[in-house]
MARBA-3410 file (N, C-alpha, C, O; in Angstrom, 1 decimal):
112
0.8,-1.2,0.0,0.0,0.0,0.0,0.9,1.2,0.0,2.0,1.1,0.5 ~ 0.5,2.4,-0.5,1.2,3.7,-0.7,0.6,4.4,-1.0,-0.3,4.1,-1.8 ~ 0.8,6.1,-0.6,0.1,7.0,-0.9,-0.2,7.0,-1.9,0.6,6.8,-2.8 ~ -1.9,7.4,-2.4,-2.3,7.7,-3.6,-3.2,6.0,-4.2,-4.1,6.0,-5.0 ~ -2.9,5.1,-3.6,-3.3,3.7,-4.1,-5.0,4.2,-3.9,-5.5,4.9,-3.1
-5.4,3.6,-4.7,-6.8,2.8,-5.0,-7.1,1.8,-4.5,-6.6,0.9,-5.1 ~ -7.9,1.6,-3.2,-7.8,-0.2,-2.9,-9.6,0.4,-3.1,-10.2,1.5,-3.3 ~ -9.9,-1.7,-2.9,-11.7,-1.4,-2.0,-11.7,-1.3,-0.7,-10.7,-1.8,-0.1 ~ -12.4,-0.8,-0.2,-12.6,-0.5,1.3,-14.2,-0.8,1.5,-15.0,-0.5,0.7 ~ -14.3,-1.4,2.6,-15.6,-1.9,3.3,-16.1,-0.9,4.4,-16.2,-1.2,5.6
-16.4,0.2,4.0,-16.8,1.5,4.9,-18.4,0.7,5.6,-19.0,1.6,6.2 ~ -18.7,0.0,5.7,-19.7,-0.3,6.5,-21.5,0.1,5.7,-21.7,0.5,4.5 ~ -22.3,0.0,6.5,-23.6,0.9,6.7,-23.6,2.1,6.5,-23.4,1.4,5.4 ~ -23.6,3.2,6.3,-23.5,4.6,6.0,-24.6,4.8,6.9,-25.6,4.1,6.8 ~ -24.5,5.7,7.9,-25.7,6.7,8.7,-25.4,8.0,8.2,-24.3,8.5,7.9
-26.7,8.7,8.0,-27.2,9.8,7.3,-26.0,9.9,6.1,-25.6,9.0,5.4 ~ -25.7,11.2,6.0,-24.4,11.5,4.4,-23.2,11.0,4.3,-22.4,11.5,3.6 ~ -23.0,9.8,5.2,-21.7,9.1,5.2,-21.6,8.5,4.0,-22.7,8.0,3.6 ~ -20.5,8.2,3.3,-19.9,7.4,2.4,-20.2,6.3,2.9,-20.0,6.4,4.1 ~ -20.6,4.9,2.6,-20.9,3.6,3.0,-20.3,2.4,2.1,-19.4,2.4,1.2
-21.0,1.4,2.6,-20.8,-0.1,1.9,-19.2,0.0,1.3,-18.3,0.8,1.8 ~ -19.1,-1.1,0.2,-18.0,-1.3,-0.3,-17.9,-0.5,-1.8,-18.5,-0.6,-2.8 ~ -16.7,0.1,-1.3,-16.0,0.9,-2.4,-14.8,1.5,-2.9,-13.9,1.3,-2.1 ~ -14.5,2.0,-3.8,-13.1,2.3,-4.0,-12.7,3.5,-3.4,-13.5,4.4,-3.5 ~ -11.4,3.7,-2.5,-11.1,4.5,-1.9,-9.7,4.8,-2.1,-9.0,4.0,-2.6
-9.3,6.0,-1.6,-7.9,6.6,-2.2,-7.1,6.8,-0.5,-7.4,7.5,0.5 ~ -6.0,5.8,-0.9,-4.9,6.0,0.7,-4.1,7.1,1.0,-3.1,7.1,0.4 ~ -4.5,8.6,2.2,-4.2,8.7,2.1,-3.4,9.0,3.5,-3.8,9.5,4.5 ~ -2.3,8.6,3.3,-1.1,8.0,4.1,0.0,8.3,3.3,0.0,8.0,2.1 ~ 1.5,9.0,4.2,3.2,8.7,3.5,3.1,7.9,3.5,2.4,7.4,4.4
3.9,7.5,2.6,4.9,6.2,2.7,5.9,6.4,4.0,6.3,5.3,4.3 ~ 6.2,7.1,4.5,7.2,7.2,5.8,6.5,6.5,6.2,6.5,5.3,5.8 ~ 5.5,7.1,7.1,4.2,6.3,7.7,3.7,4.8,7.5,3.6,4.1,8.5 ~ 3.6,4.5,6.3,2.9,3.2,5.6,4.1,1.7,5.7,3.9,0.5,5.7 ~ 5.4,2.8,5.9,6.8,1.7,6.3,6.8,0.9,7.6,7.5,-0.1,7.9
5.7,1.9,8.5,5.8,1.1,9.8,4.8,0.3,10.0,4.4,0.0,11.2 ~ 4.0,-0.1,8.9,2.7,-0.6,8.8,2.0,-0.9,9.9,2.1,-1.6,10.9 ~ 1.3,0.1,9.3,-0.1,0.5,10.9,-1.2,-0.1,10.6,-1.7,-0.3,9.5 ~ -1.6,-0.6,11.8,-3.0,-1.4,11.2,-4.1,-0.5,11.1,-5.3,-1.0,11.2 ~ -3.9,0.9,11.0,-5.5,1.7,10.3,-4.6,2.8,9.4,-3.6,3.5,9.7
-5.3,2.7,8.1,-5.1,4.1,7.3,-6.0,5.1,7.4,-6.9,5.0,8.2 ~ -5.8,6.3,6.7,-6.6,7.1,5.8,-7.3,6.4,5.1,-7.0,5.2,5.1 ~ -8.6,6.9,4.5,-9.0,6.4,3.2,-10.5,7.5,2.9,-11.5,7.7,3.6 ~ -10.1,7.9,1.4,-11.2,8.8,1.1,-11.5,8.3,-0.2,-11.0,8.2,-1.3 ~ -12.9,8.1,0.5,-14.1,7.6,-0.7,-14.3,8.0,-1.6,-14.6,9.1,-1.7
-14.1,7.3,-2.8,-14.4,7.6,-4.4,-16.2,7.8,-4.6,-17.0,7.2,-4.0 ~ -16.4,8.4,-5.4,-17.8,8.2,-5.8,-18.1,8.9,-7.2,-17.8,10.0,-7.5 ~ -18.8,7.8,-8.0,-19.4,8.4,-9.5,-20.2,9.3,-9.7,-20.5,9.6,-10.8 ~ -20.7,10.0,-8.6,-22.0,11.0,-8.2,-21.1,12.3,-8.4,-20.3,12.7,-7.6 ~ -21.4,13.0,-9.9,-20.4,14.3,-9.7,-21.8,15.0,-8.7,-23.0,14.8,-8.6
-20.8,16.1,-7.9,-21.4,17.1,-6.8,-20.8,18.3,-6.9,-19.6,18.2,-6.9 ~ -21.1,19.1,-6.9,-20.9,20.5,-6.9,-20.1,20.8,-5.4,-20.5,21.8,-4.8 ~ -19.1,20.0,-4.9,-19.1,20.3,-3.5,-17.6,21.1,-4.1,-17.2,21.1,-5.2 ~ -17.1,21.6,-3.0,-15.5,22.4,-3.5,-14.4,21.4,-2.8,-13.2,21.7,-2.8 ~ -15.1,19.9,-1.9,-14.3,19.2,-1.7,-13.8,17.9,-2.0,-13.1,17.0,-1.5
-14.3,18.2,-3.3,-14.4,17.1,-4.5,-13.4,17.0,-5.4,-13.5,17.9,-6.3 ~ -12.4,16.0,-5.5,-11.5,15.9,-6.6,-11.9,15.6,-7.9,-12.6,14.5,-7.7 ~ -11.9,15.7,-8.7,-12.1,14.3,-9.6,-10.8,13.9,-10.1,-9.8,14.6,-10.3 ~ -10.9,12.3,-10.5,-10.3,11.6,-10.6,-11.0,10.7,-12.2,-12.0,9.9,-12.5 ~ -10.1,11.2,-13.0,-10.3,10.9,-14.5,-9.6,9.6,-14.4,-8.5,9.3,-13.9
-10.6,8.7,-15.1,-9.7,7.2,-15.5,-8.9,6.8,-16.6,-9.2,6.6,-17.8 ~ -7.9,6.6,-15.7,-6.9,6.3,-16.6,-6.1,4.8,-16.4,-6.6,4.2,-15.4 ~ -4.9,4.0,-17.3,-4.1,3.2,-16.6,-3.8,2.7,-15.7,-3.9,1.6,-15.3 ~ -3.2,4.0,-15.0,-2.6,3.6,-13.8,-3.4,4.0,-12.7,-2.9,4.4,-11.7 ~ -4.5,3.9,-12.7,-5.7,4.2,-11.7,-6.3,3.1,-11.3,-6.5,2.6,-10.3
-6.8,2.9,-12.7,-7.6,1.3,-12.6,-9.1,1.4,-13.2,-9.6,0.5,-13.9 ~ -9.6,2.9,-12.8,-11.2,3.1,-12.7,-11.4,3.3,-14.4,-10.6,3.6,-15.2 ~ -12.7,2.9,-14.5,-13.5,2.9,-15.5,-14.0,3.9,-16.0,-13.9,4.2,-17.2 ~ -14.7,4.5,-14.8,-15.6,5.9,-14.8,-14.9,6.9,-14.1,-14.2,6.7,-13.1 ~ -15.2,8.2,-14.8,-14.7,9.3,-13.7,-15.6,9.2,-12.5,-16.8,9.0,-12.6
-14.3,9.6,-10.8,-15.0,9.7,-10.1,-14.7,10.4,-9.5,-13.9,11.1,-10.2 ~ -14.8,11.0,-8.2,-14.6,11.9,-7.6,-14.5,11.6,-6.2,-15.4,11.1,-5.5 ~ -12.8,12.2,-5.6,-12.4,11.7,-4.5,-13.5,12.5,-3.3,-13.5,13.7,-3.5 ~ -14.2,12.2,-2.4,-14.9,12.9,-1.4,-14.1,12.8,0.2,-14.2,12.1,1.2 ~ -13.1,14.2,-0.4,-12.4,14.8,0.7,-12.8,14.9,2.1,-12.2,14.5,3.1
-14.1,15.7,2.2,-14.6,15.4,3.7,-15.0,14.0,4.6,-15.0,13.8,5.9 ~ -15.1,13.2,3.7,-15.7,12.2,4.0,-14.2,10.9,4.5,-14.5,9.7,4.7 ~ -13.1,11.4,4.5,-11.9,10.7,4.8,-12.2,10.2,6.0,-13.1,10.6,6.7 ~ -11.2,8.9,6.4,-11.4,8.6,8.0,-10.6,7.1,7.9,-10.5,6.4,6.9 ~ -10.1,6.9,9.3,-9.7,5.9,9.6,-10.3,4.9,9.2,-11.5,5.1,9.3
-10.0,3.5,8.6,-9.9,2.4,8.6,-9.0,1.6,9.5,-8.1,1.9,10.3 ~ -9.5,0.2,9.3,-8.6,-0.5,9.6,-7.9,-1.2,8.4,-8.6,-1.2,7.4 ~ -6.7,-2.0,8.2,-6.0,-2.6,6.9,-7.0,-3.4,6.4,-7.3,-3.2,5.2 ~ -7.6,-4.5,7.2,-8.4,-5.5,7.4,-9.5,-5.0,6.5,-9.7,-5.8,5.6 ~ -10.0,-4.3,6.5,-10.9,-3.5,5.5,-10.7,-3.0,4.0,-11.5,-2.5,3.1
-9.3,-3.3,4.0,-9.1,-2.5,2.5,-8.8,-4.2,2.2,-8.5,-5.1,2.9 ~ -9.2,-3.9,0.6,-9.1,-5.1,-0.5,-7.7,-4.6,-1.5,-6.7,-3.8,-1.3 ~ -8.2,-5.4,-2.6,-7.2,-5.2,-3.7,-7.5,-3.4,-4.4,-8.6,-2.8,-4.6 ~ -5.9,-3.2,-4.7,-5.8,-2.1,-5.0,-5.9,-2.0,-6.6,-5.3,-2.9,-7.2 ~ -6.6,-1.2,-7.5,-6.3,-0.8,-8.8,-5.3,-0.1,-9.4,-5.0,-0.1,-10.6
-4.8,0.6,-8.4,-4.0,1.5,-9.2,-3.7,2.5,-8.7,-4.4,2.6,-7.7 ~ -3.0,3.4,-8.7,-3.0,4.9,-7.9,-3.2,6.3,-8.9,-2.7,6.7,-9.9 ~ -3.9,7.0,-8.1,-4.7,8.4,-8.1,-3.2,9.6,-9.2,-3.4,10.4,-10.1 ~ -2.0,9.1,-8.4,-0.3,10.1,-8.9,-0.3,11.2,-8.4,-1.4,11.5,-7.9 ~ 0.6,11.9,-8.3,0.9,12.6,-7.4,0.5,14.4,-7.6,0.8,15.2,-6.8
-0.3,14.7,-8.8,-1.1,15.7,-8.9,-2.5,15.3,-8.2,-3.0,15.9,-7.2 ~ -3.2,14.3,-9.0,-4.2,13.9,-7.7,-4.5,14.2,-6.2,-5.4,14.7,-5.6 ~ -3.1,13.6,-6.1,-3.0,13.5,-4.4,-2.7,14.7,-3.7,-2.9,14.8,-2.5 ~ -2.0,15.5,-4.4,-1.6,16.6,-3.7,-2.7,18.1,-4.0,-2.7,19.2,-3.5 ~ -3.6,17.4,-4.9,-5.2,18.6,-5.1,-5.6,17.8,-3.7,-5.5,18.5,-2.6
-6.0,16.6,-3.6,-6.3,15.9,-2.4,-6.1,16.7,-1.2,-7.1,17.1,-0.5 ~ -4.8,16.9,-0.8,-4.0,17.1,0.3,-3.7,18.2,0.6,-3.0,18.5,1.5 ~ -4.6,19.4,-0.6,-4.5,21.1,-0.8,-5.9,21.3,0.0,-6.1,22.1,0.8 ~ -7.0,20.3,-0.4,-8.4,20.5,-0.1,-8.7,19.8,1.7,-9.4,20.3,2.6 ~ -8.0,18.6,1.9,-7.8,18.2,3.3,-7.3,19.5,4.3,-7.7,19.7,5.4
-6.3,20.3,3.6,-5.8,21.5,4.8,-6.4,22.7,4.3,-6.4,23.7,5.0 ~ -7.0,22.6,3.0,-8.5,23.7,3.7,-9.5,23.3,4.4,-10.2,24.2,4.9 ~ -9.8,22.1,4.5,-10.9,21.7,5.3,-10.7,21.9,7.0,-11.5,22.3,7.9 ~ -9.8,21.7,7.1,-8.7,21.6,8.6,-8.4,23.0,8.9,-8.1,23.4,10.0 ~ -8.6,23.9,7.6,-8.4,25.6,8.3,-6.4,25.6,8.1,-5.7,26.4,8.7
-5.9,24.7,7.2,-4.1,25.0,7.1,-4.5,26.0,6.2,-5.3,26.1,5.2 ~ -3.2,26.7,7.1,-2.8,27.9,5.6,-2.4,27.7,4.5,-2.2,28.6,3.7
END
């Protein structure tokens, strides 16, 4: 696993606007971090539902992604997992992706 990967994740039940069930999610964890393999990541939920939100990536499919359809990473909706939860990975998001990702995570958090 490594930043930017695509796995499935088994987010559960969804209560009220939570991201739920099983789906593809984007890790987002260093690799510093990912070397000491922790048994919970990051992981922010993909979804085919374009939304007008400003915390929404999209994520065009390509090769080395894996996805079929464009989707869109849903930044707020990030949160712990455990490893045990993530499946097989498709592919990874790269490192423009991840770092729109990681521009919209520290505005959400109020970083300068």
């Amino acid at each position: 696993m490594h930043l930017g990967d695509i796995v499935r994740v088994d987010l559960g039940t969804p209560v009220g606007s939570e991201a739920g069930f099983v789906r593809p999610a984007v890790v987002l964890v260093a690799d510093a971090f990912l070397r000491y393999s922790p048994t919970t990541v990051f992981a922010v939920p993909l979804t085919s539902t374009p939304r007008a939100f400003p915390s929404h990536v999209l994520v065009e499919p390509d090769t080395t992604n894996g996805l079929d359809v464009p989707s869109w990473a849903q930044v707020e909706q990030m949160r712990a997992v455990s490893v045990d939860r993530c499946g097989a990975g498709s592919g990874n998001v790269g490192p423009t992706v991840t770092h729109q990702m990681l521009d919209v995570l520290a505005m959400i958090v109020g970083m300068p």
